[in-house]
Backbone atoms as SQL, in Angstrom:
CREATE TABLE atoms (id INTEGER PRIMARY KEY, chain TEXT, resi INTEGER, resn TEXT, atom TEXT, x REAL, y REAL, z REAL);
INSERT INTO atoms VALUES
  (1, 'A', 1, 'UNK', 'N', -39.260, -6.895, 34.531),
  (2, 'A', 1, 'UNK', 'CA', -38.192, -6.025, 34.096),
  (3, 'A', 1, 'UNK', 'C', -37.381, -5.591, 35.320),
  (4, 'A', 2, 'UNK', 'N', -36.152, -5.973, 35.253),
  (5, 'A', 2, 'UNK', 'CA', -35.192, -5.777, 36.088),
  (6, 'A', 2, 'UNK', 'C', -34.635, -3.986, 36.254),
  (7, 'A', 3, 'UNK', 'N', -34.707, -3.396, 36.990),
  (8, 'A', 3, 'UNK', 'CA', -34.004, -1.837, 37.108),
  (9, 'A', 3, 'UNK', 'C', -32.421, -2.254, 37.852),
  (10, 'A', 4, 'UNK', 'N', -31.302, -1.778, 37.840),
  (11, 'A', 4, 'UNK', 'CA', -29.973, -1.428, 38.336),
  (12, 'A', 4, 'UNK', 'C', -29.716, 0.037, 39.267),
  (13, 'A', 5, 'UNK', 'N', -28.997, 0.291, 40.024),
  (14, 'A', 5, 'UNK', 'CA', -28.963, 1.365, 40.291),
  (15, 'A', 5, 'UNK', 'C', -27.716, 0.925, 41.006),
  (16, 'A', 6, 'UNK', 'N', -26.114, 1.665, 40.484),
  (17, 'A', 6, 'UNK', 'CA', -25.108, 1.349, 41.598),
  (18, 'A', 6, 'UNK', 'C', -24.409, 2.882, 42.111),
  (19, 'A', 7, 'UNK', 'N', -24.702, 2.963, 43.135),
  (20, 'A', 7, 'UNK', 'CA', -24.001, 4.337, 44.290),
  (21, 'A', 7, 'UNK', 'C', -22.556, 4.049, 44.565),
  (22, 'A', 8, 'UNK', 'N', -21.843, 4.956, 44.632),
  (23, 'A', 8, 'UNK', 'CA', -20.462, 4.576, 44.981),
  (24, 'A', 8, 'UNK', 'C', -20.287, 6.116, 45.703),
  (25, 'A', 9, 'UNK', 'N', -19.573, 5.413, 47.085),
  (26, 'A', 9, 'UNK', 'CA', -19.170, 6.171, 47.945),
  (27, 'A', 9, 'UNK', 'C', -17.505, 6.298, 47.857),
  (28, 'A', 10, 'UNK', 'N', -16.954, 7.516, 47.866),
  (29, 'A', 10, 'UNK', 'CA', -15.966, 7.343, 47.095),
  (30, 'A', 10, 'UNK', 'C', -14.725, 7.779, 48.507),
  (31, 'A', 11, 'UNK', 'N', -15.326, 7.622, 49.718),
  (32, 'A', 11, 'UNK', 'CA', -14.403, 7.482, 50.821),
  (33, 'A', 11, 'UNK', 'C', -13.620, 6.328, 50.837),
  (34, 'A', 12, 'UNK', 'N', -12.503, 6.310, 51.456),
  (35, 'A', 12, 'UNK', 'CA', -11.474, 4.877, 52.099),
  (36, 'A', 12, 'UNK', 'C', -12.241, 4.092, 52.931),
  (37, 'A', 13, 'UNK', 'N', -12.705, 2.746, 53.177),
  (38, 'A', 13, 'UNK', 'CA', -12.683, 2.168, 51.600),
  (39, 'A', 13, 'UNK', 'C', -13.519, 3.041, 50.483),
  (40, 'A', 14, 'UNK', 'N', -13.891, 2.849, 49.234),
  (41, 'A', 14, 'UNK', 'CA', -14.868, 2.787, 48.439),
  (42, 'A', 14, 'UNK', 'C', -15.874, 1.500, 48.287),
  (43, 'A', 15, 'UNK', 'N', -17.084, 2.323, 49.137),
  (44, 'A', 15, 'UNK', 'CA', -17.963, 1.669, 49.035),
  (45, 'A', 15, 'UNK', 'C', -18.918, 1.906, 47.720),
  (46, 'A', 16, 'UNK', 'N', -19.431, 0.653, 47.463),
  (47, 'A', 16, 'UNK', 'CA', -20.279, 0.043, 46.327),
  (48, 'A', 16, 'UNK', 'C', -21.456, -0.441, 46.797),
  (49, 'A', 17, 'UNK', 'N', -22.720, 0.331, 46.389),
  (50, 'A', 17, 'UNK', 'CA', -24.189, -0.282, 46.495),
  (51, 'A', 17, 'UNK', 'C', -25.163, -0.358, 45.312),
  (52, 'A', 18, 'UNK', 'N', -24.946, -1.589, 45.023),
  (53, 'A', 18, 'UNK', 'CA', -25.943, -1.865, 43.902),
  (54, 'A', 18, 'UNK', 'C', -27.611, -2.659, 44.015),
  (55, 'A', 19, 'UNK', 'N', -28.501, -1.677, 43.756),
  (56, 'A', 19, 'UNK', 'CA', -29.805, -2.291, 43.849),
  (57, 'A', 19, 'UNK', 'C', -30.154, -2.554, 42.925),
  (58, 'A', 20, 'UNK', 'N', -31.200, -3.730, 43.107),
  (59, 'A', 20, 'UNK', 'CA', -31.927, -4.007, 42.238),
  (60, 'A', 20, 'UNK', 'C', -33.723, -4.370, 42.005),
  (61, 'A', 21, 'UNK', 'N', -33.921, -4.008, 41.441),
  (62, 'A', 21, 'UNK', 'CA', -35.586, -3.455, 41.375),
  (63, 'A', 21, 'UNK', 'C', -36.734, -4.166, 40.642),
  (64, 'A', 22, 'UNK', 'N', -37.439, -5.113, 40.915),
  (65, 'A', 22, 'UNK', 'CA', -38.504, -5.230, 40.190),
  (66, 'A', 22, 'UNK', 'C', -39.295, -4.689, 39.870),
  (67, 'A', 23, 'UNK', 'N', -39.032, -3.815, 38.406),
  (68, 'A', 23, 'UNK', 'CA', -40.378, -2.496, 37.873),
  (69, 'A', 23, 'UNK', 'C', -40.729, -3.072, 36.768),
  (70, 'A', 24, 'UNK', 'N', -41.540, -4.435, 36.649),
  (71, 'A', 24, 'UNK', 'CA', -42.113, -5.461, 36.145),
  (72, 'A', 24, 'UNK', 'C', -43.707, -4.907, 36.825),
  (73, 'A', 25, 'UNK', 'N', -44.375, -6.001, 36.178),
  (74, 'A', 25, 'UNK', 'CA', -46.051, -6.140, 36.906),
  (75, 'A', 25, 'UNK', 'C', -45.883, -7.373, 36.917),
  (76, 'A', 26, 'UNK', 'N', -44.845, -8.844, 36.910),
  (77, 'A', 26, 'UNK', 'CA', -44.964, -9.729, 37.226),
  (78, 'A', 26, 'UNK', 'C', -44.002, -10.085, 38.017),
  (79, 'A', 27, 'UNK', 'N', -43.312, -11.168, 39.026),
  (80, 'A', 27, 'UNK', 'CA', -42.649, -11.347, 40.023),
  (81, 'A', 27, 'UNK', 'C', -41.491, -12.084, 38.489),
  (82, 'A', 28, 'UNK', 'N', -40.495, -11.918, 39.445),
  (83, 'A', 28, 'UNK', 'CA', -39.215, -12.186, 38.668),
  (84, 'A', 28, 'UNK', 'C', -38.281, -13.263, 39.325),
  (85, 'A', 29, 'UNK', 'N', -38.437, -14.311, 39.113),
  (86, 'A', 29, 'UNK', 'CA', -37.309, -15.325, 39.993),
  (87, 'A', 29, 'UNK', 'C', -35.673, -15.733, 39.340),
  (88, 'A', 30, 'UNK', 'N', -34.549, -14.968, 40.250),
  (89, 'A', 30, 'UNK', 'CA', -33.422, -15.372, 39.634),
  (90, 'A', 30, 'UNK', 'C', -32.878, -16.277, 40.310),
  (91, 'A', 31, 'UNK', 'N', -31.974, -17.248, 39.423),
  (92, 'A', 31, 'UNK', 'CA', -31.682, -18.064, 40.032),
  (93, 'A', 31, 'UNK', 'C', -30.321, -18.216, 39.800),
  (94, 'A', 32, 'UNK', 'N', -29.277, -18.404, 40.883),
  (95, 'A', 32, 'UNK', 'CA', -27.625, -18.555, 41.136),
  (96, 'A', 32, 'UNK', 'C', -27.734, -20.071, 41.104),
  (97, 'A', 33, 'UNK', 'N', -26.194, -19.954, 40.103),
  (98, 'A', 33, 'UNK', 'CA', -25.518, -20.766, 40.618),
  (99, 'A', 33, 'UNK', 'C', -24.253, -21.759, 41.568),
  (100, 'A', 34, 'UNK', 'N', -24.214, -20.571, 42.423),
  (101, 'A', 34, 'UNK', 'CA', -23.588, -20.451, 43.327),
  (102, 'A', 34, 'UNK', 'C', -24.279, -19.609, 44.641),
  (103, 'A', 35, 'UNK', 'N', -22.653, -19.064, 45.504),
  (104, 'A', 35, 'UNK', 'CA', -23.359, -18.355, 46.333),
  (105, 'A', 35, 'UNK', 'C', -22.806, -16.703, 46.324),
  (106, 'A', 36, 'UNK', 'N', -22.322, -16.374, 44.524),
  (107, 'A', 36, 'UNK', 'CA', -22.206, -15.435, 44.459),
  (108, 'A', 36, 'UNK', 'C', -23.265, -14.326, 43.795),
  (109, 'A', 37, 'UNK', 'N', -23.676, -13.563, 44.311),
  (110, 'A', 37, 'UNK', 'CA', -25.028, -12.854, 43.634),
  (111, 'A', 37, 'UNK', 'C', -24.923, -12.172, 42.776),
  (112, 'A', 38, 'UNK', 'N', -23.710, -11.098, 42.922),
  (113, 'A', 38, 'UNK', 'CA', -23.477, -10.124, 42.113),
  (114, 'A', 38, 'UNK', 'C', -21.906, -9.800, 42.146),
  (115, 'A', 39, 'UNK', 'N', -21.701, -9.130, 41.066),
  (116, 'A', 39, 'UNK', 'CA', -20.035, -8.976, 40.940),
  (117, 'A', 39, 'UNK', 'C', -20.280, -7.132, 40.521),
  (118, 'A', 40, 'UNK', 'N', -18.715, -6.893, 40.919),
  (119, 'A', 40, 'UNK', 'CA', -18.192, -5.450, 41.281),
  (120, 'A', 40, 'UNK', 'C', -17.052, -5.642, 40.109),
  (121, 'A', 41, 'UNK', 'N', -16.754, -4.515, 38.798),
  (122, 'A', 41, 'UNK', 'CA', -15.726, -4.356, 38.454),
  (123, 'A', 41, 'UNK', 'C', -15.570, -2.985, 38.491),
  (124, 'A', 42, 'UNK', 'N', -13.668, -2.640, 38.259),
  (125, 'A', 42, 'UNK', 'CA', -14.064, -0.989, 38.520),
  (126, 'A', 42, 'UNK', 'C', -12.479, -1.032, 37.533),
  (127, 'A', 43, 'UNK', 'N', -12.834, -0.252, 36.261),
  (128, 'A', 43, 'UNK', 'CA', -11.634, -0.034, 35.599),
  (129, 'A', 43, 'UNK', 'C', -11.403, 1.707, 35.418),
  (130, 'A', 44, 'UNK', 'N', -9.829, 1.713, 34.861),
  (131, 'A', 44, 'UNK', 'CA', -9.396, 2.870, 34.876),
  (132, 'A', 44, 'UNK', 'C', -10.219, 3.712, 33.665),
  (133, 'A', 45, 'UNK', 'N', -10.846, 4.913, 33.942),
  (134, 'A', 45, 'UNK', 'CA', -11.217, 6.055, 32.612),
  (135, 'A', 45, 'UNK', 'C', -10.021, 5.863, 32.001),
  (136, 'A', 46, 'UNK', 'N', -8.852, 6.349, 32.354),
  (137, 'A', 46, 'UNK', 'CA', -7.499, 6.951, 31.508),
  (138, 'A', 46, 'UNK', 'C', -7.094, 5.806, 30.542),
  (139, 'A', 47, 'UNK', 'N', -7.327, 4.213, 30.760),
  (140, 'A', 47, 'UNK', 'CA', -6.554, 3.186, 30.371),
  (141, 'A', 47, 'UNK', 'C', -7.523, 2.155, 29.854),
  (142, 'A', 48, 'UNK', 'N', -8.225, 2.447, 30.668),
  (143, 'A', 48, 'UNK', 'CA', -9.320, 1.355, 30.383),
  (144, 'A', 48, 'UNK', 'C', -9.396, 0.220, 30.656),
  (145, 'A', 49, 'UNK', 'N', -8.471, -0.127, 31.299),
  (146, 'A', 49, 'UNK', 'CA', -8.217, -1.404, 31.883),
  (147, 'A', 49, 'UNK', 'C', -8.656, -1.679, 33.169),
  (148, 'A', 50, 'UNK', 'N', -9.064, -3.050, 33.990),
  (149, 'A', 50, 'UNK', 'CA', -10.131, -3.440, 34.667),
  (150, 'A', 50, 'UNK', 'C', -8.310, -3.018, 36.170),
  (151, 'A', 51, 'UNK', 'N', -9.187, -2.644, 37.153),
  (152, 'A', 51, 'UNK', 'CA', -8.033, -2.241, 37.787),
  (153, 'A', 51, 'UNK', 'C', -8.272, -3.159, 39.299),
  (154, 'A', 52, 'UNK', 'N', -10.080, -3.652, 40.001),
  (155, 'A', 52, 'UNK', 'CA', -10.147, -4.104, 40.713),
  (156, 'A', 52, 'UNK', 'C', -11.470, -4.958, 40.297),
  (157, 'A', 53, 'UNK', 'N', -11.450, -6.124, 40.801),
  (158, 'A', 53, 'UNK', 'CA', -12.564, -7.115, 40.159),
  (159, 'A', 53, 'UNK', 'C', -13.119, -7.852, 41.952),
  (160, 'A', 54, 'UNK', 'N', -14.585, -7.520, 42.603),
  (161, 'A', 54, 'UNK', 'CA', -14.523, -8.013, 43.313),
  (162, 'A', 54, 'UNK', 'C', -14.338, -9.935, 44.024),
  (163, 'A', 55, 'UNK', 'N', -15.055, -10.159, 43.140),
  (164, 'A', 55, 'UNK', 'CA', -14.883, -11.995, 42.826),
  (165, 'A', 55, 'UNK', 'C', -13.615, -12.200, 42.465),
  (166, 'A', 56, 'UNK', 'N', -12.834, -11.960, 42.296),
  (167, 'A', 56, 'UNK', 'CA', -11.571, -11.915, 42.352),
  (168, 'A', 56, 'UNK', 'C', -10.530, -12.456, 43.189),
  (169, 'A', 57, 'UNK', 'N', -10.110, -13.687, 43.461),
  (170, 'A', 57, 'UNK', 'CA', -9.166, -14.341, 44.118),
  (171, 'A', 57, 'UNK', 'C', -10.462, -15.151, 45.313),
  (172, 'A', 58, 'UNK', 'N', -11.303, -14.811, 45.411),
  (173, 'A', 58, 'UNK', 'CA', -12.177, -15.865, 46.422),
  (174, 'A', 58, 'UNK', 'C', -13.371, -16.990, 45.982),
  (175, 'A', 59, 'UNK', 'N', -13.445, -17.570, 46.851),
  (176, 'A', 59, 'UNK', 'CA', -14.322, -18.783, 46.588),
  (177, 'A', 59, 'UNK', 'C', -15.240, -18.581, 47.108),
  (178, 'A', 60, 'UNK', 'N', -16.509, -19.441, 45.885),
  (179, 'A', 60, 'UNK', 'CA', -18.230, -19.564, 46.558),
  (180, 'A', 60, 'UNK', 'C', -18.429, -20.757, 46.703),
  (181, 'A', 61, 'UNK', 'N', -19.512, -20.818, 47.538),
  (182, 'A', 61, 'UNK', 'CA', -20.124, -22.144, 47.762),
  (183, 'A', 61, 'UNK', 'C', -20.688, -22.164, 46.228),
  (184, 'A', 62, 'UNK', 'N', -20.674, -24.037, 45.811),
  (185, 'A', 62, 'UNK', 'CA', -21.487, -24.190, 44.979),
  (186, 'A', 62, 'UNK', 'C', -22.544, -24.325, 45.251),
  (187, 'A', 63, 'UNK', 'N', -23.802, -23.613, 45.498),
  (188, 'A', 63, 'UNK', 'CA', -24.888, -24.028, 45.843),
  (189, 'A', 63, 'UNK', 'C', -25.830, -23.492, 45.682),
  (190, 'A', 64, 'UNK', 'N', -27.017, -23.981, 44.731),
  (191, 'A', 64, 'UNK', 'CA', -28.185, -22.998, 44.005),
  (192, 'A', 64, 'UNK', 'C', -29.129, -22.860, 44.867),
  (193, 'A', 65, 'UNK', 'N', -29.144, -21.248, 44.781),
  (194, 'A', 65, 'UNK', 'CA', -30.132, -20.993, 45.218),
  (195, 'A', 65, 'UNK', 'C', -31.410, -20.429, 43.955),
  (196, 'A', 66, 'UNK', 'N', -32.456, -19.299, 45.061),
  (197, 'A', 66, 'UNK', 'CA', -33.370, -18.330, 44.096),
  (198, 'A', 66, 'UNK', 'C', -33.851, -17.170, 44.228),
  (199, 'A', 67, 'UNK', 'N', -34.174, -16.081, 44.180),
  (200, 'A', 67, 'UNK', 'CA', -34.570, -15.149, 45.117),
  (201, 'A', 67, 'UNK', 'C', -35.967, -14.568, 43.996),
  (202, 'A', 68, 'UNK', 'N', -36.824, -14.845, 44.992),
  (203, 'A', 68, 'UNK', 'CA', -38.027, -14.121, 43.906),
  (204, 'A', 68, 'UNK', 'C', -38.070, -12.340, 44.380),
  (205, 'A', 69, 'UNK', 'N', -38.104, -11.689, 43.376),
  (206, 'A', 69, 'UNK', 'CA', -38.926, -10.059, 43.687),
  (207, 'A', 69, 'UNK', 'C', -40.330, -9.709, 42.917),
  (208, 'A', 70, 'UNK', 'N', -41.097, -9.786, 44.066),
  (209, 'A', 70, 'UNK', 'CA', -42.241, -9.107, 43.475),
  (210, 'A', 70, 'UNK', 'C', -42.134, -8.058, 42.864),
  (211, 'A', 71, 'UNK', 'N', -43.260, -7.655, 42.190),
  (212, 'A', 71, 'UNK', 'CA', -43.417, -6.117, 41.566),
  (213, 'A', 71, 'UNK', 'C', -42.824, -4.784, 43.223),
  (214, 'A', 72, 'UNK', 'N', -42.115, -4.187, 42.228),
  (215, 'A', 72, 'UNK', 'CA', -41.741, -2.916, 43.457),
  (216, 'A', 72, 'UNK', 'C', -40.643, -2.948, 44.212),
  (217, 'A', 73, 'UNK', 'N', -40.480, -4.941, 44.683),
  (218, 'A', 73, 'UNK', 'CA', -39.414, -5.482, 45.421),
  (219, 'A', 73, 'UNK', 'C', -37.812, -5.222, 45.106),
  (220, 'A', 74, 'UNK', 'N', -36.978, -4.477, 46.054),
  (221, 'A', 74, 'UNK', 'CA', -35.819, -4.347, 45.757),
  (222, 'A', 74, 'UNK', 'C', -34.894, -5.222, 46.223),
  (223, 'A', 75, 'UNK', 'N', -33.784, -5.392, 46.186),
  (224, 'A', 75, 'UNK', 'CA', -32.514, -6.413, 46.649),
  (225, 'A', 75, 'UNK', 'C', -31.009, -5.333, 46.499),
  (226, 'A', 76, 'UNK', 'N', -30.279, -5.641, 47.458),
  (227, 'A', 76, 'UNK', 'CA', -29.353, -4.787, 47.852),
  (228, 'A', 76, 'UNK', 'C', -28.152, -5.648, 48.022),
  (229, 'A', 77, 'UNK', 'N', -27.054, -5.537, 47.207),
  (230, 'A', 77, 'UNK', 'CA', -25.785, -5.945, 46.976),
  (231, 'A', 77, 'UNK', 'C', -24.814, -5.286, 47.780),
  (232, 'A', 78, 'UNK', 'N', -23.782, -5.384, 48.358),
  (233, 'A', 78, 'UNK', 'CA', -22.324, -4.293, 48.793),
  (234, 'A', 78, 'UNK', 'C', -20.712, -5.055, 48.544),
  (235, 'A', 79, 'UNK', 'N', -20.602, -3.904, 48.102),
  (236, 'A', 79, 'UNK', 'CA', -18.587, -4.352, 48.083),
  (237, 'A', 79, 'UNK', 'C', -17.839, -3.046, 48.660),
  (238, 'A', 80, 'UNK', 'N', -16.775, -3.449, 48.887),
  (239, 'A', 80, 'UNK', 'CA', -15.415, -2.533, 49.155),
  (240, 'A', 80, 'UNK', 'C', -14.857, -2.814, 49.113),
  (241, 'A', 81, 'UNK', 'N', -14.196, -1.703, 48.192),
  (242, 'A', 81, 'UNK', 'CA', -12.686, -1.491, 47.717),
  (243, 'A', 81, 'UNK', 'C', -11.555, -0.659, 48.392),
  (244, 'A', 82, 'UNK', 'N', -10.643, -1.761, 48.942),
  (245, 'A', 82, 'UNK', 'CA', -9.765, -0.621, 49.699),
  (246, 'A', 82, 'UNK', 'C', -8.583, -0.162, 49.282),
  (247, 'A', 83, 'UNK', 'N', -8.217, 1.053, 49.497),
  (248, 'A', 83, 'UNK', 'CA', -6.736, 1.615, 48.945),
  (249, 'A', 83, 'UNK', 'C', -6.650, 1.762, 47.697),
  (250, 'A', 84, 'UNK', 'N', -7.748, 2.462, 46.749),
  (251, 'A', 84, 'UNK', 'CA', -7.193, 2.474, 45.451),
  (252, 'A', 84, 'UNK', 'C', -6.337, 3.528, 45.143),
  (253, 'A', 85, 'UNK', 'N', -5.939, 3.909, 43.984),
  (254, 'A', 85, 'UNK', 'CA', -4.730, 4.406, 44.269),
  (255, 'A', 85, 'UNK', 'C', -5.824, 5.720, 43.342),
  (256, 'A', 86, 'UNK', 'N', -5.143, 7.255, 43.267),
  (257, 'A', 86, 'UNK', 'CA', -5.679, 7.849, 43.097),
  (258, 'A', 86, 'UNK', 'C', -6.118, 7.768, 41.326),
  (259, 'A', 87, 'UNK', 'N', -7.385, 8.329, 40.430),
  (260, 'A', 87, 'UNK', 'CA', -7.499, 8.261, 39.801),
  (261, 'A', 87, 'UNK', 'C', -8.996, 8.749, 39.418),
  (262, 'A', 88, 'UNK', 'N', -9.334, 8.489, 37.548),
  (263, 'A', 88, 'UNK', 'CA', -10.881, 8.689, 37.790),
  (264, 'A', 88, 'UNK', 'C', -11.457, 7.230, 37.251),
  (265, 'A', 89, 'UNK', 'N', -12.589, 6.762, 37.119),
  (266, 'A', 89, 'UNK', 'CA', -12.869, 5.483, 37.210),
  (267, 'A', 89, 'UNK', 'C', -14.313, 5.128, 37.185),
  (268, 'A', 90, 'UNK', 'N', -14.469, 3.822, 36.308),
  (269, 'A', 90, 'UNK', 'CA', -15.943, 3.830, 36.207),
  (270, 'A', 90, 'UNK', 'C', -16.129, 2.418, 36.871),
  (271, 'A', 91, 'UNK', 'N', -16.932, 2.223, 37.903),
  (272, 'A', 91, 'UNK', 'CA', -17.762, 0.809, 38.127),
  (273, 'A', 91, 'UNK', 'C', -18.866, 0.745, 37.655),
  (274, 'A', 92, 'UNK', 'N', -18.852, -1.189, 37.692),
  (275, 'A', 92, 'UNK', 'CA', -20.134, -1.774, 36.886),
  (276, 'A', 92, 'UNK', 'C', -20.421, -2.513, 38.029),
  (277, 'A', 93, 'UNK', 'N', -21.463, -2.833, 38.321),
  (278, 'A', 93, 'UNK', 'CA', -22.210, -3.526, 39.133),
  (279, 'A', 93, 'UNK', 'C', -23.099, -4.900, 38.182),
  (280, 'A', 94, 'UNK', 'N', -23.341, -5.925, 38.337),
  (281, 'A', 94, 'UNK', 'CA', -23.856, -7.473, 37.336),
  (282, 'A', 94, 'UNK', 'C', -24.170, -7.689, 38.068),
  (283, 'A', 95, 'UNK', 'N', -25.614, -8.560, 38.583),
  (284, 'A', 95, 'UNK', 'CA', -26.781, -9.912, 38.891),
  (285, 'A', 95, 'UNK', 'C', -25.425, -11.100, 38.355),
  (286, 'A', 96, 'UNK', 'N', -25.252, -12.236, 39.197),
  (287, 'A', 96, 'UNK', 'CA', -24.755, -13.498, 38.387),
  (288, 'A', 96, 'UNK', 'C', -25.681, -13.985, 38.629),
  (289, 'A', 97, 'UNK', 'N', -27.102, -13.921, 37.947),
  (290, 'A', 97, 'UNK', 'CA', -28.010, -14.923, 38.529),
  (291, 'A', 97, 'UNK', 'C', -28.326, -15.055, 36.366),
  (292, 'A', 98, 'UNK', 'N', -29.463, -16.073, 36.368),
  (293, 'A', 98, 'UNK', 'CA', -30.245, -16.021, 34.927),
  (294, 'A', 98, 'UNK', 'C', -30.470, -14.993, 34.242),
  (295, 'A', 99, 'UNK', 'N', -30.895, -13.776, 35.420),
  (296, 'A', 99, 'UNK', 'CA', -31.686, -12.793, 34.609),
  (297, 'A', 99, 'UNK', 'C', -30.056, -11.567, 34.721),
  (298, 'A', 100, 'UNK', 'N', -30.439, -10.852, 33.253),
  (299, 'A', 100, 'UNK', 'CA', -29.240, -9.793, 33.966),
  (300, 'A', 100, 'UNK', 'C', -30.077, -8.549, 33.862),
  (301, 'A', 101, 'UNK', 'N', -29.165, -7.891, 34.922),
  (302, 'A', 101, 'UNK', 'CA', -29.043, -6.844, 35.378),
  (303, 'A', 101, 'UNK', 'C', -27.634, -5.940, 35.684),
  (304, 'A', 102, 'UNK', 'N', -27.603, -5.037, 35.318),
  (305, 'A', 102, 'UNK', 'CA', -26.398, -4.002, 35.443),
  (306, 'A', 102, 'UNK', 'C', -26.179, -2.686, 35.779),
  (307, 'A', 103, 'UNK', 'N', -25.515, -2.022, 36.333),
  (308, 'A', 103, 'UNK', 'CA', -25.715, -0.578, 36.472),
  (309, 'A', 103, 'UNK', 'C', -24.314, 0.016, 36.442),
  (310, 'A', 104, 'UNK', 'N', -23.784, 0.919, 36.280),
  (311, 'A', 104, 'UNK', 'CA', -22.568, 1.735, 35.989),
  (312, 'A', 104, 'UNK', 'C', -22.437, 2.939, 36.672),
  (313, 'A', 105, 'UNK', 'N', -21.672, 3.272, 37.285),
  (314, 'A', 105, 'UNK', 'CA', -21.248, 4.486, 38.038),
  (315, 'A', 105, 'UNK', 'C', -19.963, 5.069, 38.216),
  (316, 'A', 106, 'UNK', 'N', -19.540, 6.461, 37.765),
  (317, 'A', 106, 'UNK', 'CA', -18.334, 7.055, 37.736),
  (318, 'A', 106, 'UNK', 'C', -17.727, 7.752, 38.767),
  (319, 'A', 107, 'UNK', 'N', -16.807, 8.026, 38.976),
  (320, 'A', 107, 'UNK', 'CA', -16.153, 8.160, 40.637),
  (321, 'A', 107, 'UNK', 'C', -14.807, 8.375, 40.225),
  (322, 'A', 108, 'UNK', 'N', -14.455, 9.246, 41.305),
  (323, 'A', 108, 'UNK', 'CA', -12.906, 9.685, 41.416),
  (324, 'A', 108, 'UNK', 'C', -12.082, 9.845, 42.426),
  (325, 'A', 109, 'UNK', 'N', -11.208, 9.632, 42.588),
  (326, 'A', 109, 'UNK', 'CA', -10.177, 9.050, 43.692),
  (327, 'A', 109, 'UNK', 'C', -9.001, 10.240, 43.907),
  (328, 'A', 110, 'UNK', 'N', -8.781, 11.072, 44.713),
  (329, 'A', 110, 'UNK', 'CA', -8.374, 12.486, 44.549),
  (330, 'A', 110, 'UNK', 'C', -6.874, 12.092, 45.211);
């Protein structure tokens, strides 16, 4: 069983930390198909519309990998977002691997 947990630091940039947790009693192997691990979206509360998407305009290697987590074992994702414009706003944090995982966090831009 996969846990999420995403922190958002809501300084210039806005930083994004999403962990992820094996709170299983058995080891968990995900596997990419690429060399992107995890994706960052962050849309407007007021509109609802997706306002910054980190995978967004760049390229991955195609190339599979796997990452096993034992029981307990965490894994640590990061993005930043720079210059958003002021507002309030929710990010999602996603695993692109087999297994999902997600976490959500609200934040405001003064």
């Amino acid at each position: 069983m996969l846990d999420g947990q995403l922190t958002v630091d809501a300084d210039q940039p806005v930083q994004f930390t999403f962990t992820v947790r094996n709170g299983g009693d058995e080891p968990v192997t995900l596997e990419f198909s690429d060399a992107c691990k995890a994706d960052f979206v962050v849309s407007d509360d007021a509109t609802q519309q997706e306002r910054w998407r980190w995978s967004e305009g760049r390229m991955f290697a195609q190339v599979l990998s796997d990452l096993t987590l034992t029981p307990g074992d965490t894994e640590t994702f990061e993005a930043a977002w720079d210059d958003p414009a002021p507002g309030t706003y929710t990010a999602r944090a996603e695993l692109t691997s087999d297994e999902s995982c997600a976490a959500a966090a609200s934040f405001s831009i003064p």
